[in-house]
Structures are given as C-alpha cells and as structure tokens.
C-alpha positions as CSV (number, residue, x, y, z in Angstrom):
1,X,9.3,-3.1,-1.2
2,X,8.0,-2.2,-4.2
3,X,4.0,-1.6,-5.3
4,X,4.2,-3.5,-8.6
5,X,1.5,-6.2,-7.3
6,X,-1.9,-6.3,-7.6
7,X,-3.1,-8.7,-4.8
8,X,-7.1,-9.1,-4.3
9,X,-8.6,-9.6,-0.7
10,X,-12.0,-12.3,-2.1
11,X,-15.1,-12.5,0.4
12,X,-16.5,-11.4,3.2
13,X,-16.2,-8.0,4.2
14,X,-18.1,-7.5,7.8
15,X,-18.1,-5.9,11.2
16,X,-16.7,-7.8,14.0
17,X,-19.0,-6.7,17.2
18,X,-16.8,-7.3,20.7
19,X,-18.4,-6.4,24.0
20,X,-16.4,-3.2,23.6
21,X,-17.5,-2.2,20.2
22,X,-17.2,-3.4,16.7
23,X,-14.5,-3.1,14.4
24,X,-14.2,-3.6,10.5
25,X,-13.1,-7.7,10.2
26,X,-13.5,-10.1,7.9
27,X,-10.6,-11.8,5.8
28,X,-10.3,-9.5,2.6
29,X,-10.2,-6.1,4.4
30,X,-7.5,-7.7,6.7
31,X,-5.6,-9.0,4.5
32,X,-5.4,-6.3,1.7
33,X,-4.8,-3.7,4.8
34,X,-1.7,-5.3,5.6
35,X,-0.9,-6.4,2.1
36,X,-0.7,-2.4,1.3
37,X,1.2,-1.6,4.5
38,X,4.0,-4.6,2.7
39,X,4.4,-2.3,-0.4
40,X,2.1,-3.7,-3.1
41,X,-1.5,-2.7,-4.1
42,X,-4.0,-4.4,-1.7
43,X,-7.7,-4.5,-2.9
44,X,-10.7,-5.6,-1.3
45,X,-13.6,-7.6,-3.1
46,X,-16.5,-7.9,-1.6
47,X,-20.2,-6.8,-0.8
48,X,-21.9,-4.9,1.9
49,X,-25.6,-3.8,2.9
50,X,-27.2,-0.5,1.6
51,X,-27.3,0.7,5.1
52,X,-25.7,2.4,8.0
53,X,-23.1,-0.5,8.6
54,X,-22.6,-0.6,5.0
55,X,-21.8,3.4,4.7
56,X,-19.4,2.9,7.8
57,X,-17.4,0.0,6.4
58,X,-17.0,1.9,3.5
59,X,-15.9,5.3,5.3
60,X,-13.7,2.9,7.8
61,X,-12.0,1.4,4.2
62,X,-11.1,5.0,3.2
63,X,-9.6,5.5,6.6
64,X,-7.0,3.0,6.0
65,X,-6.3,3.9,2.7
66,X,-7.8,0.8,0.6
67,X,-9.9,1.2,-2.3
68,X,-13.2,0.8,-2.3
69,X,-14.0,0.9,-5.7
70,X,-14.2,-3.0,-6.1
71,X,-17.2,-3.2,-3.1
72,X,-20.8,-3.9,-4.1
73,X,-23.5,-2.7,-2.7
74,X,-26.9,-4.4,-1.7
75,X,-30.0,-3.5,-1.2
76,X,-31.7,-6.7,-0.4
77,X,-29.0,-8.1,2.2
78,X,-27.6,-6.4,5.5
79,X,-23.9,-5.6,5.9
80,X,-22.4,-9.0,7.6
81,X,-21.5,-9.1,11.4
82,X,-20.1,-11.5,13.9
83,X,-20.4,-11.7,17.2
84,X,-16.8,-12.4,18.7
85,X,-16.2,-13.2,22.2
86,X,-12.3,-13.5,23.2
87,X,-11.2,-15.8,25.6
88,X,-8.5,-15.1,28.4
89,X,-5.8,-16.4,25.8
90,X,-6.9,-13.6,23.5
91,X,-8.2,-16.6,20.9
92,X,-11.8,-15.7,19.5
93,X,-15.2,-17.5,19.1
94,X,-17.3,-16.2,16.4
95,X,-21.3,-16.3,15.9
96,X,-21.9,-15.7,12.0
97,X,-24.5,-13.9,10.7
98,X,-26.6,-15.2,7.9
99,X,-27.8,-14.7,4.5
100,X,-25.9,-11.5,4.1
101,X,-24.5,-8.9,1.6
102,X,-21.6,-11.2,1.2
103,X,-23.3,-14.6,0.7
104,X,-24.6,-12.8,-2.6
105,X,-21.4,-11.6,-4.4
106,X,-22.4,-11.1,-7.9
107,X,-19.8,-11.7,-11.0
108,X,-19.6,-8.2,-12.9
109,X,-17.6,-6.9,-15.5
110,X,-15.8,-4.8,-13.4
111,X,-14.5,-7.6,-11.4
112,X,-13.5,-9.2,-14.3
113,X,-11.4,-6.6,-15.1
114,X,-9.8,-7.0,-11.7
115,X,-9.4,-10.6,-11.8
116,X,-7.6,-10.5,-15.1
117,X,-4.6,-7.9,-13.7
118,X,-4.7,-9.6,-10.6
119,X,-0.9,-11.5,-9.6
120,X,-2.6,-12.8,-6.1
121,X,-5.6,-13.9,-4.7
122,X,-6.4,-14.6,-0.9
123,X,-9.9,-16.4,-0.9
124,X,-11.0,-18.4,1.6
125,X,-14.1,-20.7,2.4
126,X,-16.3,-18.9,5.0
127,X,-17.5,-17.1,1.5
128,X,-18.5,-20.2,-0.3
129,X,-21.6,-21.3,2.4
130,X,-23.7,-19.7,-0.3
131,X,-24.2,-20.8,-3.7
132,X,-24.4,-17.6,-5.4
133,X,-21.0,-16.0,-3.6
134,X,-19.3,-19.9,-4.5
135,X,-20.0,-19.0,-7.8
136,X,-18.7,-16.0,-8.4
137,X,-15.6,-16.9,-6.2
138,X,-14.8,-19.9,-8.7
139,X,-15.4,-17.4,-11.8
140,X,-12.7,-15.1,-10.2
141,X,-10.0,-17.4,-10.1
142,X,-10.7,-19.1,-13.5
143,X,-10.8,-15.6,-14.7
144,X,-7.1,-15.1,-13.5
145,X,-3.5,-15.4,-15.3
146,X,-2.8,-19.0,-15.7
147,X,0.5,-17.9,-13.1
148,X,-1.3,-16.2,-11.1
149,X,-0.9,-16.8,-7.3
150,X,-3.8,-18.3,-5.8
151,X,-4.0,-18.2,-2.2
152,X,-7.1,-20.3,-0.1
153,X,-7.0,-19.7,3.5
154,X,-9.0,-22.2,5.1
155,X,-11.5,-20.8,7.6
156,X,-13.2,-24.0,9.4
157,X,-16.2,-21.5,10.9
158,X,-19.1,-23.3,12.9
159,X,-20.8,-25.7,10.2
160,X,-20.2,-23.7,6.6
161,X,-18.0,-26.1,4.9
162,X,-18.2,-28.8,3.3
163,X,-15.4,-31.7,2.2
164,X,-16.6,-31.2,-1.4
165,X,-16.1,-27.2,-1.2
166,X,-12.6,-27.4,0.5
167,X,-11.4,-30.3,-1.7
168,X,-12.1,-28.1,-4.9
169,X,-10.9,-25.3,-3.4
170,X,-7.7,-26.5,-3.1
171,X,-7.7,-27.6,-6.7
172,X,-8.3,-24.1,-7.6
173,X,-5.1,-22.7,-5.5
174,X,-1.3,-23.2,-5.9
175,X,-0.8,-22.4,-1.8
176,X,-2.9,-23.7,1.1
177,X,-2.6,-22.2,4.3
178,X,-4.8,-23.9,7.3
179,X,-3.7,-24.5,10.9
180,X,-3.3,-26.8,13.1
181,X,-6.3,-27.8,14.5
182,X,-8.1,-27.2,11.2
183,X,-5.1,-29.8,9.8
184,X,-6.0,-33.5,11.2
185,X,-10.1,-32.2,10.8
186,X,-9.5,-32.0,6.8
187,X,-7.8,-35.3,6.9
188,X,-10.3,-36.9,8.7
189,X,-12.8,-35.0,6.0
190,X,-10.6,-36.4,3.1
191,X,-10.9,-39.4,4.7
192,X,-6.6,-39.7,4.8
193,X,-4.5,-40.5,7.6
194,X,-3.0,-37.8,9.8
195,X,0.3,-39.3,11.0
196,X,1.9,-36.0,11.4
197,X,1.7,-32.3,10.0
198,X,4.4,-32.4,8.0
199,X,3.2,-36.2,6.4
200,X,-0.1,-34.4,6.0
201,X,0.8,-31.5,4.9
202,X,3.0,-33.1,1.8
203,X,-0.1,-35.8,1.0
204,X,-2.4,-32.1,0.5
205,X,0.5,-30.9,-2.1
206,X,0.8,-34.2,-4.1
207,X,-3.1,-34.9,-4.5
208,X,-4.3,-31.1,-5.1
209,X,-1.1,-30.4,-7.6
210,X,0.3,-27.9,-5.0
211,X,3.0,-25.3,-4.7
212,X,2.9,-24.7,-1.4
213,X,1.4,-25.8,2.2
214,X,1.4,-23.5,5.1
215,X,0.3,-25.1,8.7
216,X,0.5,-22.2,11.2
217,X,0.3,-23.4,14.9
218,X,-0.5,-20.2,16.6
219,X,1.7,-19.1,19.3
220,X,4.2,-22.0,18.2
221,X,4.9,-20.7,14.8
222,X,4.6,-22.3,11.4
223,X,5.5,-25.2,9.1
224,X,5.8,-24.2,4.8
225,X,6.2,-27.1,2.9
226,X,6.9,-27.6,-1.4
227,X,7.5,-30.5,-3.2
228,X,11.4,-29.9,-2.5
229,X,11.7,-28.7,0.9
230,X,10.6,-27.7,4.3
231,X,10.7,-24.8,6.7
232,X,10.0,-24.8,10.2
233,X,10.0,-21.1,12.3
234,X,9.2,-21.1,16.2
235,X,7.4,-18.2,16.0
236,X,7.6,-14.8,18.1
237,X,6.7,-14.2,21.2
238,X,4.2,-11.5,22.0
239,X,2.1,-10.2,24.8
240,X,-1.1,-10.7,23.0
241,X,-4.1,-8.2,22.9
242,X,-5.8,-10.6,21.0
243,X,-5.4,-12.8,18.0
244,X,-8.2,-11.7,15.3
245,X,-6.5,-10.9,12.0
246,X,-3.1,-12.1,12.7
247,X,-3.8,-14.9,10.3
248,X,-5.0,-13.0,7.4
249,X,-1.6,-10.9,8.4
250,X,0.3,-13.7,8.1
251,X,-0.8,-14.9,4.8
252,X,-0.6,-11.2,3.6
253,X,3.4,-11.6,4.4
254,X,3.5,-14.9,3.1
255,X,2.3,-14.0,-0.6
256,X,4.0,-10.9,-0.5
257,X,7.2,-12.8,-0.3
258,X,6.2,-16.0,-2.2
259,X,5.4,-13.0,-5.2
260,X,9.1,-12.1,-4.8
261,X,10.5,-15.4,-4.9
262,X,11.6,-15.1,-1.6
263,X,13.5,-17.8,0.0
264,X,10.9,-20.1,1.8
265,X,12.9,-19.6,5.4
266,X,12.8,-15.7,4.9
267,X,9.1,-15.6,3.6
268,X,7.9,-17.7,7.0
269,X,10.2,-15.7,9.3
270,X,8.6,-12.7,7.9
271,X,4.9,-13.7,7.9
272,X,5.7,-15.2,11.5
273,X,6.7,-11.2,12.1
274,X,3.7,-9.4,10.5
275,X,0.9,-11.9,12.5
276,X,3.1,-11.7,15.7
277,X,2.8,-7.7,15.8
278,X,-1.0,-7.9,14.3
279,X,-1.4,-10.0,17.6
280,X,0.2,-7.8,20.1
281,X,-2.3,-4.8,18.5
282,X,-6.2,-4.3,19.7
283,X,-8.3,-5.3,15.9
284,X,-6.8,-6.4,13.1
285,X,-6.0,-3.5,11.0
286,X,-3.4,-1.7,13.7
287,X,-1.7,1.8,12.6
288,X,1.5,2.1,12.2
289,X,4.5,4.0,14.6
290,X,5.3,6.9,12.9
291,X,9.0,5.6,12.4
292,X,7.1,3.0,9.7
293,X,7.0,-0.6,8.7
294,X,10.2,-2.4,9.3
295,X,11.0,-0.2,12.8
296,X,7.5,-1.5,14.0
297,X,8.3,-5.1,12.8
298,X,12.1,-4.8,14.0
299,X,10.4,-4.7,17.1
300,X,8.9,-7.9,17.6
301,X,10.9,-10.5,18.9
C-alpha cells in the first residue's frame, strides 16, 4: 500500500456530542483518517470556529496524525456540532447545528493549490446547505485534474438538500455512493422509477455520465455497479458498538482501491472490511492494534 495519492476529505469538519461525550466527526476528518491508515496521503478541508472547540479539533487532528494545514479558521462562525443520539441497533440520529464555520468555506489560493495535486476527492452534500460553502465546493472540483477521482457521498441529513444540489452534484463526480434508504428517496426526487437498486442504480450512471454507483445496505453489505458489470458482497458481520463513520470508512476503502484499479469484487470486499471493523469500534476514527492494518482487518469476518 503505497502513499503516492493525494486524496482530499471536502466539508464539514465538526464535533459529534453523544450523551457520553463528544468526539471529532464529520465526513472529511473520517474519511481522510482512514484514508491515511490505507497507505495514501489523507487531507482534511475544511473550516472550524476561532474558539475552544475549534483549538480542540485541531489538537484532536494532530493526534491522529492528519494535517491540518488545509483547515480555516473563523472568527465570525462557531466550530459545527451535532447532537447524535444512537439507537439500540447502534444506528444514529443527528440534530445539525446551523450557520457554522463550515457553511462558510471560503475558496483560497491555498486550496487551489490542493485541489490541483489532488488524485481524489470525497465531498458530499451536508456541506452545500449554504451558498457560500456550495460555492467553493464546486470551485474545488472544477479546479481538479480532468482524471481526477471525484467521489460524492450522499448525506440525506434532516431537510439540507435539495433535488437541484444532488442532481449537479452528481454531474460533478465519476462515483456515487448513497444507501439504501437514501436510493428510492433520490428516485422519487429525480422523479424516475425505483423498480429495483440495481435498475436504479444503472439509470444514476447513464444520465449523470458515471463511472461508478455504490448502494451500501448497512449490515447487508453493498452493491458497485459500472457501465460493464456488477458486484454484489453480503457484507461482514460485526458486534456493532455503533455505526457513525463506517460509511465515510467505507468510501475511504472504496477510492483507495478504485485509485489502484482494483478489481471491482476486491475493491467492495475490502471497503465492506474497513466499515465493518470502523463499526465494531466506539467513534469513527478507532486506533489501530499494535500488530497494524491488515492483522486488525484480517480480523473481521
């Protein structure tokens, strides 16, 4: 696994607050976590609050060994923060702050600079509620290498989407990753029939000029699907602590192999792997065993 990738976390970087205490969330810290702990250079983008939270988040990034130097700071807007209650099944319910650090991402030089040396992107579309972030999001991608892997993760979060947003979204992207329940609600949104996810999923790729689909189904596994073929994986089976950030894991494995050219059964056996053990972990950015990466993963199943 070499670290000859430059793969960008894009949006909102924020503290999730559980009844037992808070922990550092939001997609592009996740994701670049685990997209480091897979061998290639994992960098956060995003914004936080010239304030106590802000100065943690920022001494938490340190502790897990991502930079920082790509995180803006804000004077004006508090450090984001969810309130996350999990449910028995360890699946999460989130209440969002508003008009935060990250709703105001600003488009500098130096994150033109990154965009241009970037080979991935992970964005998603919790971070486009506000104009401003929206903006600046859609300047980072058409900033990018015309190759470039661009990788939106849907986030269907309480009432910040829009058809228009997700649509255009995934005209930006060459993979879409969204799961199952989120699925039939973007058909409905697109105003297409939902026969079935792999129908769906295949109508996505031909009107939004698609590489790749990805449909994960939580404890069920996932579905990948290109223009030329399909892969189905069950999934692992896991005692679950609970389930925040195993998706953003997932997607982390899933462009760390689709970089490589893996083949599409191995690339969704692995990601399937990586979000099963982020699962069975408290939080979403778990440490390692001292035996490493693979003897942790080796593990699961």
């Amino acid at each position: 696994m070499n670290s000859n990738h430059i793969v960008v976390g894009l949006g909102e970087l924020l503290w999730d607050l559980f009844p037992a205490g808070k922990q550092l969330g939001g997609a592009p810290a996740n994701f670049a976590y685990i997209t480091s702990l897979l061998g290639d250079e994992g960098i956060p983008a995003s914004r936080l609050g010239d304030d106590d939270l802000g100065t943690e988040a920022l001494r938490r990034l340190g502790e897990l060994a991502l930079p920082t130097e790509f995180i803006q700071k804000d004077s004006d807007h508090p450090t984001g923060t969810v309130k996350v209650e999990v449910d028995r099944t360890g699946q999460p319910r989130f209440e969002i702050s508003e008009s935060v650090a990250w709703d105001f991402l600003a488009w500098t030089p130096q994150w033109q600079m990154l965009s241009e040396r970037a080979d991935a992107v992970c964005f998603g579309s919790l971070a486009q509620r506000s104009e401003t972030s929206r903006a600046t999001i859609r300047k980072f991608l058409h900033a990018m290498r015309p190759n470039a892997l661009r990788v939106f993760d849907v986030n269907l979060r309480q009432n910040f989407f829009t058809p228009q947003i997700l649509s255009e979204s995934m005209n930006l992207a060459s993979v879409v990753k969204l799961n199952h329940e989120e699925l039939p609600r973007i058909m409905r949104l697109f105003e297409m029939d939902h026969h079935s996810e792999k129908d769906s999923a295949r109508r996505l790729l031909s009107s939004h000029h698609l590489n790749l689909v990805c449909v994960t189904r939580g404890t069920n596994g996932s579905l990948l699907v290109t223009a030329t073929e399909t892969s189905e994986h069950p999934g692992f089976k896991v005692k679950v602590a609970d389930t925040v950030g195993a998706g953003d894991a997932f997607t982390a494995a899933l462009a760390h192999g689709y970089l490589r050219h893996s083949p599409l059964a191995q690339i969704n056996e692995t990601a399937n792997r990586v979000g099963a053990w982020v699962a069975s972990q408290p939080g979403a950015t778990p440490r390692l065993k001292a035996a490493g990466l693979q003897p942790t993963l080796d593990e699961i199943g």
